[in-house]
TIRO-2110 file (N, C-alpha, C; in Angstrom, 1 decimal):
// TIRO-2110
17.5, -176.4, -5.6, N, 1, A
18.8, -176.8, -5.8, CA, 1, A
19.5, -175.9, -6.8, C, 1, A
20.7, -175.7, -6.6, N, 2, A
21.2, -174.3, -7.4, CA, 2, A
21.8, -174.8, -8.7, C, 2, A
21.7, -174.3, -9.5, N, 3, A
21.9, -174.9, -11.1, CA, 3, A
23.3, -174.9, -11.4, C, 3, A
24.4, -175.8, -11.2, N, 4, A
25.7, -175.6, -11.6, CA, 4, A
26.4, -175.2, -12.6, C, 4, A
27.6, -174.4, -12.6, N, 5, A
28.3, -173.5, -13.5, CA, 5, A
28.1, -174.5, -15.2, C, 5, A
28.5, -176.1, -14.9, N, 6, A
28.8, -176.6, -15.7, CA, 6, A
27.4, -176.9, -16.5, C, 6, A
26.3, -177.2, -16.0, N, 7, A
25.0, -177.2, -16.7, CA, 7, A
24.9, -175.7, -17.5, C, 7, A
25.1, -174.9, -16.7, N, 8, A
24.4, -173.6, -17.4, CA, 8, A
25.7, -173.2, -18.4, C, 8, A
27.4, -173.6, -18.7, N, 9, A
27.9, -173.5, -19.8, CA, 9, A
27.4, -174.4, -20.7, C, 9, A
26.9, -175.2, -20.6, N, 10, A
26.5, -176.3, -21.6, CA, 10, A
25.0, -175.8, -22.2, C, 10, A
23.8, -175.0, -21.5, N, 11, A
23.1, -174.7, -21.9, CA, 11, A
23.6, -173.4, -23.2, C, 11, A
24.3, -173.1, -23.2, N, 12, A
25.2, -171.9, -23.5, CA, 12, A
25.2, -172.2, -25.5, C, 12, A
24.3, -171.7, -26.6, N, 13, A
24.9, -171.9, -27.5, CA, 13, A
25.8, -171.5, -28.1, C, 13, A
27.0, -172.4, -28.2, N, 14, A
28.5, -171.7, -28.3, CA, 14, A
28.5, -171.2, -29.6, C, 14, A
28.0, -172.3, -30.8, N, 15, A
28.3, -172.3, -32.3, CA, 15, A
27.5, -171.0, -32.3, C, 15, A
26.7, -170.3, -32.0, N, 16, A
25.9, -169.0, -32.0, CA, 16, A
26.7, -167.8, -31.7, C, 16, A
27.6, -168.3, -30.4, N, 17, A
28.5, -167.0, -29.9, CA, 17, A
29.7, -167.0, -31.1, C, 17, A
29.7, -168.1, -31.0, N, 18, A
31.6, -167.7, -31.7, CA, 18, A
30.6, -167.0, -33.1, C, 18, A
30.0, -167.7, -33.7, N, 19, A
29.5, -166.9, -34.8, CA, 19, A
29.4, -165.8, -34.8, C, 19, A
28.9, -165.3, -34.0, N, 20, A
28.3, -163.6, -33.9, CA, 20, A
29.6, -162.7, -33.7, C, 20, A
30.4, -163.2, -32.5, N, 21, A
31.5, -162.4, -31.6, CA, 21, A
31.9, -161.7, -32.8, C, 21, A
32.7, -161.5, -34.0, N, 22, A
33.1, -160.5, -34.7, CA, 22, A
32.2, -159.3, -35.3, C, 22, A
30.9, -160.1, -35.2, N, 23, A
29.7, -158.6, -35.6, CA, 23, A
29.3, -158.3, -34.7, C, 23, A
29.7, -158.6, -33.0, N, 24, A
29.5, -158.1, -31.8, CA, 24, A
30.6, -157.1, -31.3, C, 24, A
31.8, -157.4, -31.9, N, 25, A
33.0, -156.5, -32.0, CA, 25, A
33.1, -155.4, -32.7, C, 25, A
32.6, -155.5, -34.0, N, 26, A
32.6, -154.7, -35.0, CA, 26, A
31.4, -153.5, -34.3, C, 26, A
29.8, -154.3, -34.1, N, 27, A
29.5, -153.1, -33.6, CA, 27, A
29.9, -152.3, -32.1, C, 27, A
30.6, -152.7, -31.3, N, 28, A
31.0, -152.1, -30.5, CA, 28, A
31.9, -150.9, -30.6, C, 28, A
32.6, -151.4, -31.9, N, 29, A
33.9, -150.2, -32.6, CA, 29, A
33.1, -149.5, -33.1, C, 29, A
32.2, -149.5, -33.8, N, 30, A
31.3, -148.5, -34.6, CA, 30, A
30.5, -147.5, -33.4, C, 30, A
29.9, -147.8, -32.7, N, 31, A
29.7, -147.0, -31.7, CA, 31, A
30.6, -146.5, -30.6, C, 31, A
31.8, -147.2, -30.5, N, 32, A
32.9, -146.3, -29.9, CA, 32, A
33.3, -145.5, -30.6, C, 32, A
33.6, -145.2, -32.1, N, 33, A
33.8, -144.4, -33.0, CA, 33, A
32.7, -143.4, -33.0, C, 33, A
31.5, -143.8, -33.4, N, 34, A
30.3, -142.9, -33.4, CA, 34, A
30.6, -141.8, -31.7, C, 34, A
30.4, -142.3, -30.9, N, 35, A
30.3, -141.5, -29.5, CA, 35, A
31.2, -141.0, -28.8, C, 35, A
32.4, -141.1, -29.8, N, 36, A
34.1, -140.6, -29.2, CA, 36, A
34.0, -139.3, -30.4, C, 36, A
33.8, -139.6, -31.1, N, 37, A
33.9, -139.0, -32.5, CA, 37, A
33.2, -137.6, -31.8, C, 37, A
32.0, -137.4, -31.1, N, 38, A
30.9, -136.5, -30.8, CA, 38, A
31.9, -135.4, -30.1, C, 38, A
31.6, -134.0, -30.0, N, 39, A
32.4, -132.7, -29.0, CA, 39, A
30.8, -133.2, -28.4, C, 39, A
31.5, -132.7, -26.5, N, 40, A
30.5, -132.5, -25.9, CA, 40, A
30.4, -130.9, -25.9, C, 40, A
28.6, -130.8, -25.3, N, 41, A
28.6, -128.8, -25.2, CA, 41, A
29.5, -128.6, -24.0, C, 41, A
29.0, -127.2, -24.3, N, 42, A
29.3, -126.4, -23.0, CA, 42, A
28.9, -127.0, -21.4, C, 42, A
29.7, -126.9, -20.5, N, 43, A
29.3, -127.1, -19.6, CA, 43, A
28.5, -125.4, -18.8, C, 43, A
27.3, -125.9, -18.5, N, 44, A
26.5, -124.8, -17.6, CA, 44, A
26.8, -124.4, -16.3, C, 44, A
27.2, -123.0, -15.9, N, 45, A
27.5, -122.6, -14.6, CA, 45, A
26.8, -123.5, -13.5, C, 45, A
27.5, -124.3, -12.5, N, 46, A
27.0, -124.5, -11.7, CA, 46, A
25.6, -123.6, -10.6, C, 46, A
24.9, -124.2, -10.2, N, 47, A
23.7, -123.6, -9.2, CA, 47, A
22.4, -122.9, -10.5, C, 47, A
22.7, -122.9, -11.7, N, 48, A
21.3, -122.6, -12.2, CA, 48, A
20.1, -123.1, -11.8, C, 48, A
19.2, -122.4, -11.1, N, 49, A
17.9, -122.3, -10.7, CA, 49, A
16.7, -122.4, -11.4, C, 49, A
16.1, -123.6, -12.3, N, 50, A
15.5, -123.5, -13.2, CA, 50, A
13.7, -122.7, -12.7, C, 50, A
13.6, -123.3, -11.2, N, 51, A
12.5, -122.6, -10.5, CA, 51, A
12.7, -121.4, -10.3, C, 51, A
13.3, -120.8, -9.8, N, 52, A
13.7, -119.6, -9.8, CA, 52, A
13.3, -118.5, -11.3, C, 52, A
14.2, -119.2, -12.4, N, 53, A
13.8, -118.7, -13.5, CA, 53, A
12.3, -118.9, -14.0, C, 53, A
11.7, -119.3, -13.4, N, 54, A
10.3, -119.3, -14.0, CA, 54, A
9.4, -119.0, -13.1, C, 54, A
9.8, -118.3, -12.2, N, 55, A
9.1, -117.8, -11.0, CA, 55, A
9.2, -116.1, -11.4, C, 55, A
10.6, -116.1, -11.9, N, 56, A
11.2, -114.7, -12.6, CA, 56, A
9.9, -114.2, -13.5, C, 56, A
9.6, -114.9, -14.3, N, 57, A
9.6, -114.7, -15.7, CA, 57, A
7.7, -114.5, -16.1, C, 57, A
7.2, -115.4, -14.4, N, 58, A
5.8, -115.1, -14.8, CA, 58, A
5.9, -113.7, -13.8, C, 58, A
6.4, -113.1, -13.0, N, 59, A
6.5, -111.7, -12.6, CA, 59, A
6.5, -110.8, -13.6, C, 59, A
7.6, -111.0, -14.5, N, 60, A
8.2, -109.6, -15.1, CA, 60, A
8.1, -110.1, -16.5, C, 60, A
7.6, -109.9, -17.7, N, 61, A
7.6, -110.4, -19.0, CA, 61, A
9.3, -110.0, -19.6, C, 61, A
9.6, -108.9, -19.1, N, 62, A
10.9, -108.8, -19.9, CA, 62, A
11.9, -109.6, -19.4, C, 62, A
11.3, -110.2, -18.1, N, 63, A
13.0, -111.5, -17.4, CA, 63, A
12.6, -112.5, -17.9, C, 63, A
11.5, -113.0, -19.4, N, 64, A
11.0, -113.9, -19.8, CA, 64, A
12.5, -115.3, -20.4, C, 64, A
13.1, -113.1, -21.5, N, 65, A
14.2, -114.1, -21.9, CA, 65, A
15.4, -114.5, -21.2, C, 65, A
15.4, -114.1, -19.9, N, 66, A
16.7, -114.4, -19.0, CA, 66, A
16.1, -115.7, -18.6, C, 66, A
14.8, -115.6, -18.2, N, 67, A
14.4, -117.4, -17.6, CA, 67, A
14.5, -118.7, -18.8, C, 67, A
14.6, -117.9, -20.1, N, 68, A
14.6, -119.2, -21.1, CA, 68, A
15.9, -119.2, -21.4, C, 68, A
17.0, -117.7, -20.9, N, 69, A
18.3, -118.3, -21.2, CA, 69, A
18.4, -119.3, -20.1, C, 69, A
18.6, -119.1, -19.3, N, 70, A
18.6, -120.1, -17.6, CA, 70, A
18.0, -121.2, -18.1, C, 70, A
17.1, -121.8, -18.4, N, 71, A
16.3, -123.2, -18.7, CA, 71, A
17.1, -123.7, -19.9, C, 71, A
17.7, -123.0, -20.8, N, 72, A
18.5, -123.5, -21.8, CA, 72, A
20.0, -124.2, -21.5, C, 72, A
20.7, -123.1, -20.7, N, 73, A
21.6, -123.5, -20.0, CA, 73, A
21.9, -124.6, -19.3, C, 73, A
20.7, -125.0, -18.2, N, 74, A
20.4, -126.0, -17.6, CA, 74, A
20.0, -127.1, -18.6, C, 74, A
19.4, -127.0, -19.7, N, 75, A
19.3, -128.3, -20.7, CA, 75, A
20.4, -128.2, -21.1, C, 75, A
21.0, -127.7, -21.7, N, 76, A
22.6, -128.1, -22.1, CA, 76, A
23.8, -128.5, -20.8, C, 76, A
23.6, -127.9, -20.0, N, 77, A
24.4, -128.8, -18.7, CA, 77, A
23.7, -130.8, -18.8, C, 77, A
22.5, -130.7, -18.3, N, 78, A
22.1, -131.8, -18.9, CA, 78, A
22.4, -132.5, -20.1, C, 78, A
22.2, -132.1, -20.9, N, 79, A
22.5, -133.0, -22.2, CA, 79, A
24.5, -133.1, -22.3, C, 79, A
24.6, -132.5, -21.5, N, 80, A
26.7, -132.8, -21.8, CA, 80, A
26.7, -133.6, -20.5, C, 80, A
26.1, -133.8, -19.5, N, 81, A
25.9, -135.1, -18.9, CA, 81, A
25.8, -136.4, -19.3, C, 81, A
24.4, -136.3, -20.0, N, 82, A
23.7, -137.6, -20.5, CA, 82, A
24.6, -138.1, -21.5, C, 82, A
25.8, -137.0, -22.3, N, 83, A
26.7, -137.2, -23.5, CA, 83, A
27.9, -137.7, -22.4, C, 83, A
27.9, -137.4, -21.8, N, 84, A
29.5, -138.1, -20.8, CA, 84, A
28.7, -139.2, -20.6, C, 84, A
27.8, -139.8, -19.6, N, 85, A
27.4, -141.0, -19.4, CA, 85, A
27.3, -142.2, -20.7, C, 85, A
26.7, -141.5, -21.6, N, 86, A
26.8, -142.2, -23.0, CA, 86, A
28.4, -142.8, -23.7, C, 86, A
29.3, -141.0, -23.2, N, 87, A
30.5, -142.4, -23.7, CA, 87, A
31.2, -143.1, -22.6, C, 87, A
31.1, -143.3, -21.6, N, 88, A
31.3, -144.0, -20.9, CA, 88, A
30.8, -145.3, -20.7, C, 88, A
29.3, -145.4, -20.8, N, 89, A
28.7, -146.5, -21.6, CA, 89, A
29.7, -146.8, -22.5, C, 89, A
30.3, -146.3, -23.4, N, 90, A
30.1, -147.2, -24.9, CA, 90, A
31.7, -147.2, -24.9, C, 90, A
32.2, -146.9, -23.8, N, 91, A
34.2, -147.2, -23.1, CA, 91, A
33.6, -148.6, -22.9, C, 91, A
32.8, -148.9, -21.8, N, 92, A
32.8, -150.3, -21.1, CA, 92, A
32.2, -150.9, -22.4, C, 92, A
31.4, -151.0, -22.8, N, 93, A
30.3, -151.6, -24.2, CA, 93, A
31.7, -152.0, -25.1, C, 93, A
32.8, -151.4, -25.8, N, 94, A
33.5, -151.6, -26.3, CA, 94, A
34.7, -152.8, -25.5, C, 94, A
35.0, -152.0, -24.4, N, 95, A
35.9, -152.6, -23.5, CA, 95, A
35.2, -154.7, -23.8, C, 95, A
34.1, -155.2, -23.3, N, 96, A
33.3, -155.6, -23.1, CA, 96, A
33.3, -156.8, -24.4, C, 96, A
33.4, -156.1, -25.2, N, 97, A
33.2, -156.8, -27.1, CA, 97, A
34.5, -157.1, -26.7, C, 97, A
35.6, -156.5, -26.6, N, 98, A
37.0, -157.1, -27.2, CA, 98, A
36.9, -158.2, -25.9, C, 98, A
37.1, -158.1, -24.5, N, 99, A
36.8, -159.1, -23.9, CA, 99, A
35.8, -160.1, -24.1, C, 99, A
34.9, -160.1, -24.9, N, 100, A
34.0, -161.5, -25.6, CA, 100, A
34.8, -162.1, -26.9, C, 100, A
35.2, -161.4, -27.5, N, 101, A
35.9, -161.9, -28.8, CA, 101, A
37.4, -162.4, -28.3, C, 101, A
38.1, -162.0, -27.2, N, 102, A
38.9, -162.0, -27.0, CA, 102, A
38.9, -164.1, -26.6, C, 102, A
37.7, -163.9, -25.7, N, 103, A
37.3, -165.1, -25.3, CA, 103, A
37.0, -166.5, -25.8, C, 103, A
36.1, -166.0, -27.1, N, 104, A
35.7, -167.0, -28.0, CA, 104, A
37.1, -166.9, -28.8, C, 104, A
37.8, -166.6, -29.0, N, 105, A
39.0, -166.9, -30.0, CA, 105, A
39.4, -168.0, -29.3, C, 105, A
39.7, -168.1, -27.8, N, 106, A
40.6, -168.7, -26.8, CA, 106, A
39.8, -170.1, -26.9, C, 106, A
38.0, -169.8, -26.3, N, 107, A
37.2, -171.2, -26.4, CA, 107, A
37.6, -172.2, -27.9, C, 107, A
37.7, -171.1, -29.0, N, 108, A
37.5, -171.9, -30.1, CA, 108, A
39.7, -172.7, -30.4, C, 108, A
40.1, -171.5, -29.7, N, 109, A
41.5, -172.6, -29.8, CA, 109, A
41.7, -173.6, -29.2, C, 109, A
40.6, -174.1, -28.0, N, 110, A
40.8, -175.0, -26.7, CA, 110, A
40.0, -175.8, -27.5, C, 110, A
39.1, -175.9, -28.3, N, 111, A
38.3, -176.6, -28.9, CA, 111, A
39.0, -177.1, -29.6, C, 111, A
40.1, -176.5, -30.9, N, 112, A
40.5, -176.8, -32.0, CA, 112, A
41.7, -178.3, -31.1, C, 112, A
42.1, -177.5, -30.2, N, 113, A
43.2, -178.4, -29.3, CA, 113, A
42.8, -179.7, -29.1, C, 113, A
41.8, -179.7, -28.1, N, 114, A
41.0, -180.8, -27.3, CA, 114, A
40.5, -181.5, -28.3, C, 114, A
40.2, -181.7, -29.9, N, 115, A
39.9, -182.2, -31.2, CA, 115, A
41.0, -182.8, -31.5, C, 115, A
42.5, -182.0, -31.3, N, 116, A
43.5, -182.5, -32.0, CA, 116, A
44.2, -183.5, -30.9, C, 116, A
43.8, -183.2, -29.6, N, 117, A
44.4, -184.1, -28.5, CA, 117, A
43.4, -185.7, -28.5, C, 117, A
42.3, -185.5, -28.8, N, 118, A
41.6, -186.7, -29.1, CA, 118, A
41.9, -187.6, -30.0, C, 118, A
42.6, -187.0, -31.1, N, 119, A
43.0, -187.4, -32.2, CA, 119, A
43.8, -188.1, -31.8, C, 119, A
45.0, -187.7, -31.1, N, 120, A
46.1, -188.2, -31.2, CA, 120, A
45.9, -189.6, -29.8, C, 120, A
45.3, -189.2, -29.4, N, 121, A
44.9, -190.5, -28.4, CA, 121, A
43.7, -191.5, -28.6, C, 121, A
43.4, -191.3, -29.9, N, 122, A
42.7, -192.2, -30.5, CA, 122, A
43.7, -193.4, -31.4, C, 122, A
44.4, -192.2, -32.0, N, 123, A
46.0, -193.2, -32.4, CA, 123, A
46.8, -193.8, -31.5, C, 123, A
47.1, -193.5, -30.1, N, 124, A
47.9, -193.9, -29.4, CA, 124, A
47.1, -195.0, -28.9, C, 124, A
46.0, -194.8, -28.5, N, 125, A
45.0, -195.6, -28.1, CA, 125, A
45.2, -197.3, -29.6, C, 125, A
45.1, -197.0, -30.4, N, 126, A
45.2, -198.2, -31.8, CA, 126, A
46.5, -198.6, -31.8, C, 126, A
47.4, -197.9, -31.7, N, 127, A
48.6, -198.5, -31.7, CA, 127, A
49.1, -198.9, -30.0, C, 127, A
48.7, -199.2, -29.0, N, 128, A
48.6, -199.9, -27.9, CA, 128, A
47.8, -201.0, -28.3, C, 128, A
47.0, -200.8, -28.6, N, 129, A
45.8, -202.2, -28.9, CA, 129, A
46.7, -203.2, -29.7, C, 129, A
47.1, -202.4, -31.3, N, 130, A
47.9, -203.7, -32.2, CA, 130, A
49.0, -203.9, -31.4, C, 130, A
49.7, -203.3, -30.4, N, 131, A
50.7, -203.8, -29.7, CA, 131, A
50.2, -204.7, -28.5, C, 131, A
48.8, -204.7, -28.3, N, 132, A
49.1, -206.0, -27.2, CA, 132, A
48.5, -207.4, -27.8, C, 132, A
48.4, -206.8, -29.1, N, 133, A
47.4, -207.9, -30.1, CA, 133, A
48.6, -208.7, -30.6, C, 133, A
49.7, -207.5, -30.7, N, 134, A
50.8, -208.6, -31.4, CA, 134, A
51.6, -209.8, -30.3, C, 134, A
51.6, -209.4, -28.9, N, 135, A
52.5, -209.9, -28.1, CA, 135, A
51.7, -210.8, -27.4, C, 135, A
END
């Protein structure tokens, strides 16, 4: 039997989220800052041949250092990859916080509401009562 939306929000500790949500914000800005803040390298010529370069290099000792420029090149193409994927990660990771915070603000105003709407129908509720008590 499939577990309904409404059980699994209620499983949900709210007073935990709303608590956290601004140190879940904060660090998401801190790492958007951190990983935006970063220059990526150089991007490496397309088609470097890292086999190639080391196919080179056990032939001829002097194409040693052209094969470890080539394998360098190719790790810095790499690593300004893994640095694009990282801030992109941390676009949506940020994106993500403001949309949770943005959320719990909303839950905790529907809450503050839904307290104050009880309120008032708890009064209207007493003052119907002493009005059918009076008549």
């Amino acid at each position: 039997m499939p577990v309904g939306w409404l059980t699994v929000l209620k499983l949900v500790p709210w007073v935990e989220v709303i608590k956290n949500a601004p140190a879940i914000a904060d660090g998401a800005k801190k790492l958007w800052t951190t990983v935006g803040g970063s220059t990526p390298l150089r991007d490496a010529p397309a088609g470097t041949d890292v086999v190639a370069a080391d196919a080179a290099a056990a032939a001829d000792p002097a194409s040693a250092v052209t094969a470890l420029q080539a394998r360098v090149v190719h790790a810095e193409a790499a690593v300004a990859e893994l640095q694009a994927q990282m801030q992109a990660s941390s676009e949506l990771i940020k994106a993500l916080a403001e949309q949770n915070a943005e959320l719990v603000r909303r839950v905790e105003m529907n809450r503050s509401r839904t307290t104050w709407l009880f309120g008032l129908l708890l009064v209207v509720a007493v003052i119907a009562g002493f009005g059918l008590a009076v008549t």
